[in-house]
Phi, psi and omega in degrees: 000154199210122194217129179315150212269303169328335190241037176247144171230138157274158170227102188267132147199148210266130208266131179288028199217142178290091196297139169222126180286022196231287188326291182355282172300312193068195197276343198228023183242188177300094212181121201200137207185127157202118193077037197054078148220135148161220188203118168264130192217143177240152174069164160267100170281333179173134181245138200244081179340122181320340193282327192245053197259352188307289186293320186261027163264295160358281190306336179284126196269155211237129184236091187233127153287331198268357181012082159219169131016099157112317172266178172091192189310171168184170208230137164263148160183160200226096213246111180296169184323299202272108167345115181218112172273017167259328162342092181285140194246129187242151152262113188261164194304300162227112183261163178257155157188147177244092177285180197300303180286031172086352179288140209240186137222167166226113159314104165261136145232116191231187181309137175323313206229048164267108174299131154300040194292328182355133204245112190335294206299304214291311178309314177280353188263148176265188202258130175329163192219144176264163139339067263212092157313115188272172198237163216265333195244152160215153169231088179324112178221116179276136182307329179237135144312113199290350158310326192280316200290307146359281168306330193265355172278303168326320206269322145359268202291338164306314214302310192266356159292330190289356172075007195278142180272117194096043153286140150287170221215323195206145156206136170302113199248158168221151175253168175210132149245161221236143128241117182243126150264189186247031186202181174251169181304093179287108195305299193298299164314328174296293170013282234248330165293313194283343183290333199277302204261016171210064193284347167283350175251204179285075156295108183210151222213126162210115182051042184138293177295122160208167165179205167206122203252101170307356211208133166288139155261302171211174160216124200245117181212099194058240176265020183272141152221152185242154150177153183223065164322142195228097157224132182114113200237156169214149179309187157251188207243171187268348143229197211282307208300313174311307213261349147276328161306304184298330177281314161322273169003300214276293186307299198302340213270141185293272199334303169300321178325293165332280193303349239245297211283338177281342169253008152294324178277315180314300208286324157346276168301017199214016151262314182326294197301331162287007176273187153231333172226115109270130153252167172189148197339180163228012183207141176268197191253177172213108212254152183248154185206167191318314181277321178197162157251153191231170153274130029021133177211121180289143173237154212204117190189164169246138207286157143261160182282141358298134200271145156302165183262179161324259196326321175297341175263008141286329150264031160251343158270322175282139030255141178252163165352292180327347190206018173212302174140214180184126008282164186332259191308339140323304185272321169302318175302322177300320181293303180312323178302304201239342181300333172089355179216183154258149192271013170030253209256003185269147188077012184263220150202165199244094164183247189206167172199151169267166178311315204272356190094001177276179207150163195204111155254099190291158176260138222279068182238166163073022172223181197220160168265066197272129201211103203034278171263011166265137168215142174271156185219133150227177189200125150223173172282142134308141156234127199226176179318302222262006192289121154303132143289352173286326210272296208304284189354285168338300152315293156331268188348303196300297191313309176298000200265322184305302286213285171323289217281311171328308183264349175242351163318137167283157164073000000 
């Protein structure tokens, strides 16, 4: 069902039950979650073009007692790399949600003159689920050779030996790998791996697109904003002593340093004027995830009024260094020019927004394209001055196995 947004009412009510937002959703529903806090949703109330998805959460009329972050209507959407204000965004028939203290709701947004009977227990219970023979044959094909990918970080870095001024300084290079089986893919099982082995991150599934994403781009919760840029990774290590020397390794290095602090200052300055506070770490972190550890660094404020919604601060940040380069339009030409594909939803964001402007959005890394036996994988690099194309390759690999590992676990 598909309904002008003006004649839908949301019905927010608070559920007495621990929720589990994945069952919930299922293989084919709405679902973006990390570390069980978030929100999941099925069916279509209405799908909205990005440019006008503001106004039409505006429009839905809202009956929430419970007013936080998440609850009355709310938008799902996965906004690709390259900006498209035609991107469709969905409000789906019922979202679930969960927050940090444990409180759970459930959301209908249904027809203006529609009764709500719905029966609270019925709602929350999830829809059975059969049995999904996983698949036995698979076949890995990197899309580019990884020789070529390689030749194209050489040309990068020749590119940023020349010095030129307001020359590039950084650019994101990416990779695609090909997965064919011989049967399809069970998303709620992928799901549900990557929720188990990456419980720190963003796990979310919106039309296809899933994965699970370490990096915040940004998040809006009233006048609070967030956001944890992430760049410059090394594996983990094979007992705790390997994998601290690596993580050591990683904070010490001039080059991660580098690359770590140009998308720190971006996201920094591209907040600021919204601010009334800002901050950020003064050393970064250095966070471990099932595959590799990154740098990290929270950045942290209070909105001034008038407050922006999420999204004006997501188009006002995307693409940051981390998944582009730096200066900005420079280095987005340099992809287009040379990268060779398109990243359609990969290097973008992922995440939600509410009626009120609150939201939470990843930034789209650590994912796939999933379209029955088929998956797209994708992984990049920062390429700064000083980047090996063997040491980057590598890295790629590392990145990929989550995703790989995921789609190819038996059972």
């Amino acid at each position: 069902m598909t309904t002008a947004p003006d004649d839908l009412v949301a019905r927010t009510r608070a559920v007495d039950a621990e929720l589990d937002l994945l069952a919930l959703a299922g293989g084919e529903g709405l679902y973006f979650e990390r570390s069980r806090v978030g929100l999941s949703g099925r069916g279509v109330a209405c799908a909205v073009p990005r440019q006008h998805v503001e106004d039409a959460l505006r429009s839905i009329r809202s009956e929430d007692p419970i007013e936080v972050p998440g609850t009355g209507p709310v938008a799902f959407g996965a906004l690709p790399f390259v900006p498209d204000p035609d991107t469709t965004m969905i409000v789906p028939e019922i979202v679930w949600g969960r927050s940090a203290n444990g409180s759970s709701w459930v959301t209908t947004i249904r027809p203006t003159g529609r009764a709500d009977a719905d029966d609270l227990a019925a709602l929350c219970t999830p829809p059975p689920r059969a049995p999904v023979a996983p698949p036995e044959r698979i076949m890995a094909t990197p899309v580019r050779p990884p020789d070529w990918w390689c030749d194209l970080v050489t040309a990068a870095t020749a590119e940023m030996a020349r010095d030129a001024p307001d020359g590039l300084r950084k650019v994101v290079l990416a990779r695609e790998v090909l997965l064919e089986a011989e049967r399809p893919f069970d998303k709620t099982a992928v799901l549900g791996r990557l929720r188990s082995d990456y419980a720190d991150c963003f796990v979310f599934h919106v039309d296809g697109f899933l994965g699970a994403s370490p990096e915040l781009l940004v998040g809006r919760a009233d006048e609070r904003v967030r956001a944890q840029p992430m760049a410059g990774t090394a594996p983990r290590g094979r007992d705790p002593h390997e994998d601290a020397l690596l993580g050591s390794a990683l904070a010490a290095s001039p080059t991660y340093r580098h690359e770590h602090q140009i998308t720190i200052d971006m996201v920094y300055d591209t907040l600021l004027p919204w601010c009334s506070y800002l901050d950020y770490e003064a050393e970064p972190s250095v966070i471990g995830v099932a595959n590799v550890q990154h740098l990290a660094t929270l950045v942290e404020g209070r909105l001034s009024q008038p407050l922006p919604t999420v999204l004006e601060l997501v188009d006002a940040l995307h693409p940051t260094p981390a998944v582009n380069g730096s200066p900005r339009a420079l280095a987005r030409a340099w992809i287009a020019e040379h990268e060779g594909f398109d990243r359609g939803r990969y290097a973008g964001a992922v995440g939600w927004i509410d009626g009120r402007g609150n939201g939470e959005w990843a930034v789209s890394i650590r994912c796939a394209d999933v379209m029955g036996a088929t998956a797209r994988l994708y992984a990049g690099n920062g390429i700064v001055a000083g980047s090996d194309p063997t040491t980057e390759l590598a890295e790629t690999e590392a990145k990929l196995s989550a995703m790989r590992t995921a789609l190819t676990a038996p059972g």
